[in-house]
C-alpha positions in Angstrom: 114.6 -5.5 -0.9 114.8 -3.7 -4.4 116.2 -1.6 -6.5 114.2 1.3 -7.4 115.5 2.2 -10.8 113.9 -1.0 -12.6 110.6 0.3 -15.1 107.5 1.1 -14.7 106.6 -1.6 -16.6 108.4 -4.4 -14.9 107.3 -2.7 -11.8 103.1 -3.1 -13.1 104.1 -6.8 -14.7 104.8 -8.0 -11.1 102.5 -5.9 -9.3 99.2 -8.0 -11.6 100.3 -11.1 -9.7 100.5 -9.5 -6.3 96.9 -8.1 -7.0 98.0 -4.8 -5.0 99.0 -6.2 -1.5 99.5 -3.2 1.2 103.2 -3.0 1.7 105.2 -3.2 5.2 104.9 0.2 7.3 108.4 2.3 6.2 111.4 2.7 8.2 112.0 5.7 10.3 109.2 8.0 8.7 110.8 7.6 5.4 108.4 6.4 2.2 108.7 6.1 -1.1 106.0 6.0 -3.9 105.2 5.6 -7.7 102.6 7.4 -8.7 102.2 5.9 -12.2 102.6 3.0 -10.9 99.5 3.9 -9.2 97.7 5.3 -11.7 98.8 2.2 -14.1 97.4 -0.2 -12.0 93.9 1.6 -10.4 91.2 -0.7 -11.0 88.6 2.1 -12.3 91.5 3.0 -15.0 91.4 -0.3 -16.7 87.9 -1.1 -16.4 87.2 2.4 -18.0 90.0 2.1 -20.3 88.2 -1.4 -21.4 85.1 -0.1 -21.8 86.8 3.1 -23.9 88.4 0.5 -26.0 84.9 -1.0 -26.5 83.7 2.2 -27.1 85.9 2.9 -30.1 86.7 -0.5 -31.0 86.0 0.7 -34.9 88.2 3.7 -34.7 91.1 1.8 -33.1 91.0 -1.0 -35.9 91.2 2.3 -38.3 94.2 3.5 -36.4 95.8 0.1 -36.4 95.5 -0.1 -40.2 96.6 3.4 -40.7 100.3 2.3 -38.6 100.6 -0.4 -40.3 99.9 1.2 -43.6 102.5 4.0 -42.2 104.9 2.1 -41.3 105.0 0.5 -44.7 105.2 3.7 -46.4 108.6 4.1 -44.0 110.3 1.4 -44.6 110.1 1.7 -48.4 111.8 5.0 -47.4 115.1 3.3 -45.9 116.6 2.4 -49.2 120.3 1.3 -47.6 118.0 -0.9 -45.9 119.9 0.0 -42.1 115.9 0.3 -40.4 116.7 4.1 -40.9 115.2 6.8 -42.4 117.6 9.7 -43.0 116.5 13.7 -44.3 118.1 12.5 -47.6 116.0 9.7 -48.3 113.0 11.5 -47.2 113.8 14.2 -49.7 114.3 11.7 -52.3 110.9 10.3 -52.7 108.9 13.3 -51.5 105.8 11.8 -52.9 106.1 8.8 -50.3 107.2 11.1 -47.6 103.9 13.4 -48.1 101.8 10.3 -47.6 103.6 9.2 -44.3 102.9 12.7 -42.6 99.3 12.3 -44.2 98.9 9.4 -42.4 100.2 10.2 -38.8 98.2 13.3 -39.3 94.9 10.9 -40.3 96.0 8.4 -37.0 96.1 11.5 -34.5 93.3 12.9 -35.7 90.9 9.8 -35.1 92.4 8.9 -31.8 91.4 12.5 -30.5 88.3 11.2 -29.3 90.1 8.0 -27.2 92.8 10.2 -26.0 90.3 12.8 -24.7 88.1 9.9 -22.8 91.3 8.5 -21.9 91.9 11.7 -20.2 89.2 12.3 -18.5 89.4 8.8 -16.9 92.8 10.2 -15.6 92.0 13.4 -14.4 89.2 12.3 -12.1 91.8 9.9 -10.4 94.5 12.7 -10.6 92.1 15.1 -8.5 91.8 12.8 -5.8 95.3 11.1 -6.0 96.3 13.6 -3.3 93.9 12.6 -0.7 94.5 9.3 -1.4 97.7 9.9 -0.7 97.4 11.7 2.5 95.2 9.0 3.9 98.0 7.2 4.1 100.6 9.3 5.0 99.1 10.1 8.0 98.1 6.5 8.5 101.6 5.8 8.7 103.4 8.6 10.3 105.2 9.2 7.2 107.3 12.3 7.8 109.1 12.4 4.3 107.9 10.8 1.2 110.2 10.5 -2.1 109.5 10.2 -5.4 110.3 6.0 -6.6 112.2 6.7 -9.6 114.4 9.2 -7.3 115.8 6.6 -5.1 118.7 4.4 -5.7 117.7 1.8 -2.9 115.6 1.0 -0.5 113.7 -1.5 1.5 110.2 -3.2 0.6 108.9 -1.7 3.7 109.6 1.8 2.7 107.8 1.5 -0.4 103.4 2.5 -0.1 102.8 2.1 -3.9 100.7 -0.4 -3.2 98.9 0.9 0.1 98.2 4.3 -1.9 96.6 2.3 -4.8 94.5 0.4 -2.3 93.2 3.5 -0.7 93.0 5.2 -4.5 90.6 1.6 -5.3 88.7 2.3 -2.3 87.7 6.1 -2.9 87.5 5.6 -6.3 86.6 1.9 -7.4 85.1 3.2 -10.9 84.9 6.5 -12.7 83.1 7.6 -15.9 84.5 6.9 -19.0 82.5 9.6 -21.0 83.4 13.5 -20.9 81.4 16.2 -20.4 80.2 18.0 -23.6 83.1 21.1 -24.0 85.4 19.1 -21.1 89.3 20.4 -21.5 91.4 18.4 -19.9 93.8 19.7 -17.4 98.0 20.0 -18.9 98.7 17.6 -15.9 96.2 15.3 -16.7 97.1 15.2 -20.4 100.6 14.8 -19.9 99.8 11.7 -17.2 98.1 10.1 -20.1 100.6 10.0 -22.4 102.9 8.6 -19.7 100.5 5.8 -19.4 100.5 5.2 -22.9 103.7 4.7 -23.5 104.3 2.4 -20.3 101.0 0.8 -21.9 103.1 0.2 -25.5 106.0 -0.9 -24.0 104.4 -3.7 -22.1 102.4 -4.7 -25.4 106.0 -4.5 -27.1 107.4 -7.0 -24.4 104.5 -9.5 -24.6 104.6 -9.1 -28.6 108.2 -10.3 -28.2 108.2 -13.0 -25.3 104.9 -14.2 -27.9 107.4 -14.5 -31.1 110.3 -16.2 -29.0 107.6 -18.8 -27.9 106.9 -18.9 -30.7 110.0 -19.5 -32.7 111.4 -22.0 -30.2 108.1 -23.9 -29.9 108.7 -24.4 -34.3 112.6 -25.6 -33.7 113.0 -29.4 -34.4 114.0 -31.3 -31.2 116.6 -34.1 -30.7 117.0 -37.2 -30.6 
């Protein structure tokens, strides 16, 4: 059993050693689902996300600089030196301030093209999310179905993340990574992306850590 109100993130961390295996069948006609967690962990998502990323490798390393680069600007901005940056000592050096918003303004503006193929990627596995779904409601004889991060507790069984994904896989084991000329994504769609984006950043933000404890125990001096 589990408790349902753990991350997203935790939740995809433990689901890349499972490798998506179809959960128990739910109790009573009850079933609960994730469907970020779904989304997060489709196979034709991250291959097309790794081929994006190949894609606009170049523009990425710009973006990287650029966050770095703003982030330096900030931080010469915090002059109590509390990893803050207050309205007053924004007004105080204007000048820097300018060039932070300049940046963020530079970084938004060349990730437009990765967030729009990002997008796309999403939406074609957002317009058949619901069938996916389906399948497997009436596979099961699921007669309610609630929402993951809605639910205090409940059982393994009860849970069809997993068998949804594996359906999901199977209907759509790759989409295209490249929009249409004059493509718009749906509000839905773009809103599901930035929800993977940020999952996506706090994972990196976990492993960047776990890397640096390693890393800084692996350097302390043993015992005798």
């Amino acid at each position: 059993m589990k408790t349902l109100a753990k991350t997203l993130a935790a939740a995809s961390i433990a689901a890349a050693t499972v490798a998506g295996a179809p959960a128990a069948a739910q109790v009573s006609g009850i079933a609960v689902s994730s469907p970020e967690a779904v989304f997060l962990r489709s196979a034709a998502r991250q291959a097309a996300y790794t081929q994006i990323a190949q894609t606009y490798a170049g523009q990425i390393q710009q973006i990287n600089t650029m966050r770095q680069e703003a982030q330096t600007l900030q931080q010469s901005l915090d002059t109590n030196g509390d990893g803050q940056v207050t309205d007053a000592e924004a007004a105080a050096n204007q000048g820097v301030t300018t060039q932070v918003q300049q940046k963020l303004q530079q970084i938004a503006q060349t990730g437009q093209p990765i967030t729009l193929a990002q997008t796309y990627v999403v939406e074609q596995l957002l317009l058949d999310y619901n069938n996916a779904q389906q399948q497997v409601i009436s596979s099961k004889g699921i007669q309610l179905m609630l929402p993951a991060d809605g639910v205090q507790y409940v059982s393994d069984a009860a849970d069809v993340t997993s068998d949804i994904l594996a359906v999901l896989d199977q209907r759509l084991p790759t989409v295209q990574a490249a929009p249409p000329a004059n493509w718009r994504p749906r509000r839905e769609s773009l809103a599901l992306q930035q929800s993977i984006q940020q999952i996506l950043a706090g994972l990196a933000q976990q492993q960047a850590a776990q890397a640096a404890q390693q890393g800084a125990a692996a350097q302390q001096p043993t015992g005798r």
